[in-house]
C-alpha positions as CSV (number, residue, x, y, z in Angstrom):
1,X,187.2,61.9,-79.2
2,X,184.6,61.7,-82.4
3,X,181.2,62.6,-81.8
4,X,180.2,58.7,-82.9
5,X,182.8,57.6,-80.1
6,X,181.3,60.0,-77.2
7,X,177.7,58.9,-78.4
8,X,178.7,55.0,-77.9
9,X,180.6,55.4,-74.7
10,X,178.1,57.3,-73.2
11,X,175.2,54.9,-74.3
12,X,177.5,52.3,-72.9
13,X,177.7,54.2,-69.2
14,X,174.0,54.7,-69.4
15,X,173.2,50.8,-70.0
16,X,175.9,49.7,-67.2
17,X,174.4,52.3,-65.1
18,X,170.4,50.8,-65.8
19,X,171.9,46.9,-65.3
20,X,173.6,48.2,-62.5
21,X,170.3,49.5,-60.8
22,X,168.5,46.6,-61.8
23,X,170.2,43.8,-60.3
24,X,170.6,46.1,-57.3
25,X,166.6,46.3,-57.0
26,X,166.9,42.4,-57.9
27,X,169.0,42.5,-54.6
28,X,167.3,44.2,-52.5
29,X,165.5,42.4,-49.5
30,X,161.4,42.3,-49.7
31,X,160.5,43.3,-46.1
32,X,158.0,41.2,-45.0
33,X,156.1,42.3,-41.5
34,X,154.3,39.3,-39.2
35,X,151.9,40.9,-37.5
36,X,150.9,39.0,-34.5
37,X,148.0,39.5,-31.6
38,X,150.6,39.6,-29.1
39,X,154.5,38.7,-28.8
40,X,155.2,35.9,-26.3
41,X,152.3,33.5,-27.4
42,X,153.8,30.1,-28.3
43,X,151.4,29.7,-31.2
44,X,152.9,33.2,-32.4
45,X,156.7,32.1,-32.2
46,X,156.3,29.0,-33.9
47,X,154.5,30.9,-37.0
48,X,157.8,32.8,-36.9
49,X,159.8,29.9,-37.0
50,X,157.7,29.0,-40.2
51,X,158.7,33.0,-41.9
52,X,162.5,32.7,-41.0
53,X,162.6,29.5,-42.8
54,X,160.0,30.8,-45.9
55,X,162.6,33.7,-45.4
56,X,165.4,31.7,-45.8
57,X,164.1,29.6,-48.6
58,X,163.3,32.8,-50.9
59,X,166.7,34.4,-50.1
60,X,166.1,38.0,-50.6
61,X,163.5,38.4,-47.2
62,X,163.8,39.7,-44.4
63,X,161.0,39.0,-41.5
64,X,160.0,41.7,-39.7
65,X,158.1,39.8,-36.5
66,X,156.4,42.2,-34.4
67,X,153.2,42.6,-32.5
68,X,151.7,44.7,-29.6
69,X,152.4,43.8,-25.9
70,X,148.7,42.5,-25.7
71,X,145.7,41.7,-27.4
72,X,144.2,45.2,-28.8
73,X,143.5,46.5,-31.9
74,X,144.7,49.7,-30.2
75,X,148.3,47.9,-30.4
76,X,148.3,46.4,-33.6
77,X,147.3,50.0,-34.9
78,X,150.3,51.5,-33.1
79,X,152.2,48.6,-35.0
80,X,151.4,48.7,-38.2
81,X,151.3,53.0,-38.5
82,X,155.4,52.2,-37.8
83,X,155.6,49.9,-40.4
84,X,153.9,52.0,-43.2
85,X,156.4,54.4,-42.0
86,X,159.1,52.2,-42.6
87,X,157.3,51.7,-46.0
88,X,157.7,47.4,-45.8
89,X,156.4,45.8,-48.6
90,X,153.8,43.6,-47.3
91,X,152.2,43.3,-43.7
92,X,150.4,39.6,-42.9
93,X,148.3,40.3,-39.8
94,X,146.5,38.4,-37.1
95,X,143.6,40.9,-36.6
96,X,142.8,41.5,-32.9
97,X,139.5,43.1,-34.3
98,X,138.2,42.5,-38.2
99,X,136.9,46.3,-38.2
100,X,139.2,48.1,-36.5
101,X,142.2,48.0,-38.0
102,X,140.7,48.4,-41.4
103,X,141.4,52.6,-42.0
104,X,145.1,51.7,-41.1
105,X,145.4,49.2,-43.6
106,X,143.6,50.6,-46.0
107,X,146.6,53.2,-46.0
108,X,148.8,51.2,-45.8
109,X,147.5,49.6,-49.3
110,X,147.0,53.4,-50.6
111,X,151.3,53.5,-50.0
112,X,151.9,50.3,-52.1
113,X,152.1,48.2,-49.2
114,X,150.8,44.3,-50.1
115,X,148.7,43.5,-47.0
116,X,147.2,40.1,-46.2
117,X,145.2,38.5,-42.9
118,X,146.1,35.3,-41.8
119,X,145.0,33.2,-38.5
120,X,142.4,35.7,-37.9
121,X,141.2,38.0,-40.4
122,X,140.3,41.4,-41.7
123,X,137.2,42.9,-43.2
124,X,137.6,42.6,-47.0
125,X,137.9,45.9,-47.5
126,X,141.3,46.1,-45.3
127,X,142.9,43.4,-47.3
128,X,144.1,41.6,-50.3
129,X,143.6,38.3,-49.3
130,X,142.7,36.0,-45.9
131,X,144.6,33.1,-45.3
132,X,142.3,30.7,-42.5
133,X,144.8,28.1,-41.0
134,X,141.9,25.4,-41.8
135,X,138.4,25.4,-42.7
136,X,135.8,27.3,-40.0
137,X,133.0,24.8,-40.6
138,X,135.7,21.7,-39.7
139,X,137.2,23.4,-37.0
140,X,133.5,24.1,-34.9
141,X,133.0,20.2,-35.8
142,X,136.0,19.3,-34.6
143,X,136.0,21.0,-31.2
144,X,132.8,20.1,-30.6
145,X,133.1,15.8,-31.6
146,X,136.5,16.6,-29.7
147,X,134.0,17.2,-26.5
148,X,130.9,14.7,-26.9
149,X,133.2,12.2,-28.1
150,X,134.7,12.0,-24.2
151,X,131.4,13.1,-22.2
152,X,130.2,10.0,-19.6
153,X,127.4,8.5,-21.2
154,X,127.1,10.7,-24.1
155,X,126.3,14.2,-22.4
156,X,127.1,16.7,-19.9
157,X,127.2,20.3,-19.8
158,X,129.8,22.3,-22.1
159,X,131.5,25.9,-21.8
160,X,133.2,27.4,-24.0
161,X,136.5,29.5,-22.9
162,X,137.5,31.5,-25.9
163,X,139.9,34.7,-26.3
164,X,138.7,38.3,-26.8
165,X,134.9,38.9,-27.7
166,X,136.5,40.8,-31.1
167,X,138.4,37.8,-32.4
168,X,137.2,37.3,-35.8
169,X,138.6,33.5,-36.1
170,X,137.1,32.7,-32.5
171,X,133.7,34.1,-33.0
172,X,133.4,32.5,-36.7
173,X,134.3,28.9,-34.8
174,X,132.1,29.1,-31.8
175,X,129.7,29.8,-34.7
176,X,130.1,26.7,-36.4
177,X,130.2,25.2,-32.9
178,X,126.6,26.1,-32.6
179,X,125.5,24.9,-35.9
180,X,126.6,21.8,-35.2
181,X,125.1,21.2,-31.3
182,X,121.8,19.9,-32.7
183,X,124.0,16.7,-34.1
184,X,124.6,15.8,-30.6
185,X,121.8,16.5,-28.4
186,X,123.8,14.9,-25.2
187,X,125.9,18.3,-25.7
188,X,124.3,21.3,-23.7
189,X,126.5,24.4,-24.1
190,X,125.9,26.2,-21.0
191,X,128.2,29.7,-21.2
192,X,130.9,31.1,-23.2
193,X,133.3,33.3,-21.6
194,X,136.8,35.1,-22.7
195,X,139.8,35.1,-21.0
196,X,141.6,37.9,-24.2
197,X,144.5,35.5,-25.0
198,X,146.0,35.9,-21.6
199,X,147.1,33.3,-19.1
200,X,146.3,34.9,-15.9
201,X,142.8,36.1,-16.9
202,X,142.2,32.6,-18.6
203,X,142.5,30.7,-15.6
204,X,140.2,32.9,-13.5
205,X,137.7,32.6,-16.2
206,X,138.5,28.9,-16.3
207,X,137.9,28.6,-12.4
208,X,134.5,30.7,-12.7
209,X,133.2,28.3,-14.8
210,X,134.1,25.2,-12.3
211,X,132.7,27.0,-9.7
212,X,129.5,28.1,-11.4
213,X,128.5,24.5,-12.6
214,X,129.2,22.3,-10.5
215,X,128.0,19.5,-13.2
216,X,130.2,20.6,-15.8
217,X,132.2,18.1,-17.6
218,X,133.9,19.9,-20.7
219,X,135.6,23.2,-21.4
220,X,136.0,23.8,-25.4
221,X,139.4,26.4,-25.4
222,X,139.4,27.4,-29.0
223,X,142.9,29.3,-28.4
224,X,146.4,28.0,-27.2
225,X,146.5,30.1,-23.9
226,X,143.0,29.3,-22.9
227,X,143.4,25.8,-23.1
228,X,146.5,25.5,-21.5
229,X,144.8,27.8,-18.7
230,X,141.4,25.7,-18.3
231,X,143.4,22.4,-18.0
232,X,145.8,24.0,-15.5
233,X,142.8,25.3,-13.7
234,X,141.2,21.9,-13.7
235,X,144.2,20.4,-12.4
236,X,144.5,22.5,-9.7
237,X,140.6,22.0,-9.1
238,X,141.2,18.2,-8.2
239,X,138.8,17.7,-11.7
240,X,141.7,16.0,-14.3
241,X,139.3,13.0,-15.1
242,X,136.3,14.4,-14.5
243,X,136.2,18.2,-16.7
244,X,137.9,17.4,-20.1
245,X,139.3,19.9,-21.4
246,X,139.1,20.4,-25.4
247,X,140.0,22.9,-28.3
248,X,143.0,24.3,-30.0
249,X,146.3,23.6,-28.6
250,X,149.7,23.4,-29.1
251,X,151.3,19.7,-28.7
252,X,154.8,21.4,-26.4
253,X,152.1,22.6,-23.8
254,X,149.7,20.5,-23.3
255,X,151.4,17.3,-23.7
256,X,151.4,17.3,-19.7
257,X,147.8,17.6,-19.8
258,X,147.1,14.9,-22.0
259,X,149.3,12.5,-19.5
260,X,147.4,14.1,-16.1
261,X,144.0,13.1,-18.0
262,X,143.1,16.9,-18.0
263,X,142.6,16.7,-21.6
264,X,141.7,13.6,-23.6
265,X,142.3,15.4,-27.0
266,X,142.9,18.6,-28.7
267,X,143.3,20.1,-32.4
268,X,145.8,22.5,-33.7
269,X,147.2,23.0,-37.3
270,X,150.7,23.1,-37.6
271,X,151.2,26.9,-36.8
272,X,155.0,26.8,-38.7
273,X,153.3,25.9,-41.8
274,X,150.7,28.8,-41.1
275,X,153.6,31.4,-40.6
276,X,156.1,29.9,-43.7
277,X,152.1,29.9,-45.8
278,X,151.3,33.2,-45.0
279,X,155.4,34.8,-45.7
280,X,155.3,32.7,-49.2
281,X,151.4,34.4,-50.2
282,X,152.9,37.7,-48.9
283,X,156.0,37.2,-51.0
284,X,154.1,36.2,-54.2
285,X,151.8,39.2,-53.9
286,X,154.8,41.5,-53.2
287,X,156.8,40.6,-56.1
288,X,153.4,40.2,-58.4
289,X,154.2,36.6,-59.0
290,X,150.5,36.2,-58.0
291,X,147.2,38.3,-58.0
292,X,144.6,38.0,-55.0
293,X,141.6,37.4,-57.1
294,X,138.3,34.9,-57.0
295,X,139.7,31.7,-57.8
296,X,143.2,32.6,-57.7
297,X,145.8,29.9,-56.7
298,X,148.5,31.4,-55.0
299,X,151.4,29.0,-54.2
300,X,152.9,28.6,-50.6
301,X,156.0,26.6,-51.3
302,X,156.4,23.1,-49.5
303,X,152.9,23.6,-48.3
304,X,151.0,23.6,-51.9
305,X,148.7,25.8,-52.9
306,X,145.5,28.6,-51.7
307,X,142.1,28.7,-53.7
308,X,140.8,31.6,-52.7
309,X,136.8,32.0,-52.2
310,X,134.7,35.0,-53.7
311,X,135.7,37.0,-50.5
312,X,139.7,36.1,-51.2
313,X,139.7,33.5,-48.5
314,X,141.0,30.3,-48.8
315,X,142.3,27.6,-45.9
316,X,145.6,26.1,-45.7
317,X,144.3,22.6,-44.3
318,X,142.6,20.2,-41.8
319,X,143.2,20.3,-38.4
320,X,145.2,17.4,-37.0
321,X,143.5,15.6,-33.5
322,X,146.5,14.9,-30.9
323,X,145.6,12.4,-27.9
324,X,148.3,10.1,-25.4
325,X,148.2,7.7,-28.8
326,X,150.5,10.8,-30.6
327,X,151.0,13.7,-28.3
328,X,155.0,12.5,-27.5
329,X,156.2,12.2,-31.2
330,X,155.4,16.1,-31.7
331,X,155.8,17.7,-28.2
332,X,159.2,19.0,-28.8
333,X,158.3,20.2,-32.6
334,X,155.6,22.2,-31.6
C-alpha cells in the first residue's frame, strides 16, 4: 500500500472513529435528578409525573426521582452526595433548608453538575437558578383573601399550620401573609405552628390549635399534607362549617373536604407543570441551550417561558383557587 493510500485510509478511520463518538455522546441520556423533601408526598409524585413526560418529550432523559425518607436537610444531603457520585448531569432540588445544603451543592457545581432549586429554594450561592412555582407576594395574598373571604362577618381569629420552621418557600409566604393582614383588619392571626410535612404530626398540631382557641375560625395550611391534616382534624373535631380550613392543596385530596364543608377553598399550582418546568430548565442548562443569568429567558416547553430576577429567580405562574364550583373536574388529574 502507497504511503498517500495508508495516509487517506487512516484519516478515514480517524474521522469514522470522531463521528462515531459524537453521535454516541449525541446519544447518551442527560441524567436528570428530582430532588424532593420527601418520597411519598402526593404533591412530590405528581411533579414526577410532570419529569417523565418532560423526559419523554426530550427523548434522551432519564429522571432520576429521589428524595430522603423525611423532611431533613440531613437526608437530602445523604441524597445528593450519591448523586455527585454517580456524576448526573443536573440535580433540581426542593430544599428542606436554603443554608444547609449549600456546601454540597456547591460541589456538586465544582464536578460539572447543573444544579437548580425549584418549589423551595436554595441560597444563591448553592445554585444556578430558582424556579418558585408562582409568585411569593400572590401566594401570601391569596391564602390570606382565601381565609377573610369565608370568616362570619368579616373576622375571626386565624392560625397558620405550616411545614418545617426551615422551609424556605413556607417562611417567604407566611411573610407575605403578614404584609398583607393590615388589608383586612377583621383577620387576627393568632399562632403559627409546623407540623414538618408530616401527616401524623400535622394533625396533632392541627388539634392543638382547636383546642387552644376555642374562637378560632380559620387554619391557613400553606403545604399539601398540613391541609389535608387540619381539615381531617376539624372533621373529626365536629368543627366542618365552623373552622375553615385554607391554603395550598392538592384537588385528589381535599376534594372530600371541600364537599364536608371543611374547606370552602384552597390554592395549588399545577405541581405536573412544576416537575415537567423544572426537568425542561434543568435540561436547557445541561446541554447549554440556555445560561442562568439576570434577565435570562429560559424556555420550559408547553409551559412557556422563565424571566429570571437579579437573584436568578423567576415564577412559573399564578395560583389557581379551587372551591365545590370546580373541585370535581380536576380531582382525579391532580
Amino acid at each position: 500500500m502507497s504511503t498517500l493510500r495508508k495516509l487517506l485510509v487512516t484519516a478515514a478511520a480517524t474521522a469514522a472513529l470522531t463521528i462515531g463518538a459524537v453521535q454516541a455522546h449525541a446519544q447518551d441520556n442527560v441524567r436528570i435528578a428530582l430532588v424532593v423533601k420527601a418520597l411519598g408526598i402526593g404533591f412530590f409524585e405528581a411533579a414526577n409525573e410532570g419529569a417523565q413526560e418532560a423526559a419523554e418529550e426530550l427523548g434522551n432523559v432519564e429522571i432520576i426521582y429521589t428524595g430522603p425518607t423525611d423532611t431533613t436537610a440531613e437526608g437530602q444531603i445523604e441524597v445528593i452526595n450519591s448523586l455527585i457520585a454517580q456524576n448526573v448531569d443536573a440535580i433540581a432540588v426542593s430544599a428542606n433548608d436554603t443554608d444547609a445544603l449549600v456546601p454540597t451543592l456547591k460541589r456538586a457545581m465544582d464536578r460539572g453538575i447543573t444544579v437548580i432549586s425549584w418549589d423551595s429554594g436554595v441560597a444563591p450561592e448553592g445554585r444556578q437558578m430558582n424556579l418558585n412555582p408562582s409568585s411569593n407576594q400572590l401566594i401570601g395574598e391569596m391564602c390570606v383573601k382565601m381565609a377573610a373571604e369565608h370568616l362570619p362577618e368579616g373576622d375571626g381569629e386565624v392560625a397558620i399550620l405550616s411545614a418545617s420552621a426551615t422551609h424556605t418557600n413556607q417562611n417567604n409566604w407566611i411573610a407575605e401573609m403578614k404584609k398583607v393582614l393590615p388589608d383586612y383588619p377583621g383577620v387576627n392571626l393568632v399562632t403559627t405552628v409546623y407540623g414538618d410535612d408530616l401527616a401524623d404530626k400535622s394533625y396533632r398540631e392541627a388539634q392543638g390549635l382547636i383546642q387552644s382557641y376555642p374562637d378560632l375560625k380559620a387554619i391557613i395550611a400553606p403545604t399539601s399534607v398540613g391541609i389535608v391534616a387540619a381539615a381531617q382534624a376539624v372533621t373529626d373535631a365536629g368543627k366542618a362549617g365552623e373552622i375553615n380550613v385554607t391554603g395550598l392543596g392538592l384537588p385528589s385530596e381535599m376534594a372530600g373536604h371541600v364537599e364536608s364543608g371543611a374547606s370552602k377553598s384552597f390554592a395549588i399550582w399545577n405541581p405536573i407543570d412544576l416537575g415537567y418546568a423544572a426537568t425542561m430548565i434543568a435540561y436547557n442548562l445541561a446541554t447549554d441551550q440556555a445560561t442562568a443569568e439576570p434577565g435570562a429567558e429560559i424556555p420550559m416547553g408547553r409551559v412557556g417561558t422563565v424571566t429570571l430576577d437579579e437573584n436568578n429567580e423567576g415564577a412559573m405562574a399564578e395560583p389557581f383557587v379551587y372551591d365545590a364550583s370546580n373541585i370535581d373536574k380536576f380531582k382525579d388529574i391532580f
